[in-house]
N, C-alpha and C positions, 0 to 999 in steps of 0.2 A: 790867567795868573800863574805862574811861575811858583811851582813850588821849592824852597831849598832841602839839599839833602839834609843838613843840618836843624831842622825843624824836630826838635822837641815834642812840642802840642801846640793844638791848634783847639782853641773853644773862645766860644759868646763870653761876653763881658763888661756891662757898662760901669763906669767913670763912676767913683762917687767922691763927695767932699768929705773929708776927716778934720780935723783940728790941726794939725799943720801940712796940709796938702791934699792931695787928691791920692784914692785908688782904685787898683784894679784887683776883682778876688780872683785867684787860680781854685778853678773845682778841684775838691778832694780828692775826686778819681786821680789828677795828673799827678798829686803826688805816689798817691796808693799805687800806682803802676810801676812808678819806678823810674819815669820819662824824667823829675826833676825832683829836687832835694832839698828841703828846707833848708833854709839858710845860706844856699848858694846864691852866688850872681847871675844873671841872665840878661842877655840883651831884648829885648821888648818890641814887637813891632805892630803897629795898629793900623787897623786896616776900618776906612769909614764904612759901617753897616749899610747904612743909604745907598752909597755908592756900589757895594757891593752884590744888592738885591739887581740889579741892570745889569751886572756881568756875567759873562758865562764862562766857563775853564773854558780853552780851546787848547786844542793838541800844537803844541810847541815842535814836536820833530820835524827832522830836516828833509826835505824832497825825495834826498839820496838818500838817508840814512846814514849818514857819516856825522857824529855827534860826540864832542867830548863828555854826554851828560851821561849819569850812569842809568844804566836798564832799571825797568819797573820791577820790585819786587813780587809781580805776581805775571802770568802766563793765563790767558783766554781757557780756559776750560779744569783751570785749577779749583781746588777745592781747597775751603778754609776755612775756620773756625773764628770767629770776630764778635765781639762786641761792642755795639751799636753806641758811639759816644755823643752824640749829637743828633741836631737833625739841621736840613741843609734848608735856603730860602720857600725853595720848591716843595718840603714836604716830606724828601726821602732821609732813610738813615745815612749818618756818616759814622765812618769806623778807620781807622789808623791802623799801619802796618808797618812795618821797618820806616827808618829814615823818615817816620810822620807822614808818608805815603797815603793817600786817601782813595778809600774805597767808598763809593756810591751806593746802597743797598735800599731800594723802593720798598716801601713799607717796613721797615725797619725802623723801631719805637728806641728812643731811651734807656740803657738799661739790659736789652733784648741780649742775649746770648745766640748766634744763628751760625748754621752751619752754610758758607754759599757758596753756588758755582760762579768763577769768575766769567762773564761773559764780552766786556767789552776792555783794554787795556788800551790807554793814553800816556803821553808819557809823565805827565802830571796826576792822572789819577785813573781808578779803575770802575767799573760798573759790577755788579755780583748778586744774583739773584738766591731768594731763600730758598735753600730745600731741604732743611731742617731747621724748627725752632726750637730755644730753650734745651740746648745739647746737655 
């Protein structure tokens, strides 16, 4: 899956019935960050949970390397400061970085504050292991 550079936030969410229509709640975090603004418009894009437990991200770059996409915000052996905003099908943390960029962090809990080293970069998303918690 294809991440857009334009992505906002990315979190769980189910559908519920209201009195005249249906909704979706955005967690408090995405405002508190700053990603998006009360009272703005945004476009909405939902992706079936179901479906998306059977997929895997796979690396989109091109054989050559010649890609109009723009480079990942992080480099293999960087170090970062992240908090843990999710967690992914599999178990591990997920955490957001520029452009809604997604970083992978195994054992990474909700919440968790961690300092990681980047270890694997995709051009859709990154892996990052702990080695500092609660910075």
């Amino acid at each position: 899956m294809e991440i857009s550079e334009q992505l906002l936030c990315l979190f769980s969410a189910s559908v519920t019935e209201s009195e005249d229509g249906y909704t979706i709640e955005v967690p408090k975090r995405e405002v508190d960050t700053g990603e998006i603004t009360v009272g703005e418009t945004y476009r909405v894009a939902l992706i079936d949970d179901t479906a998306a437990a059977s997929t895997t991200i796979e690396d989109s770059s091109t054989a050559d390397g010649d890609s109009d996409e723009p480079q990942p915000p992080v480099e293999p052996g960087e170090l970062r400061y992240v908090e843990i905003e999710d967690i992914g099908k599999q178990g591990d943390g997920i955490a957001r970085v520029e452009r809604g960029y997604v970083i992978i962090v195994p054992g990474g809990e909700i919440g968790e504050r961690v300092k990681i080293e980047v270890s694997e970069v995709k051009s859709n998303f990154a892996v990052g292991e702990i080695i500092e918690e609660d910075f």
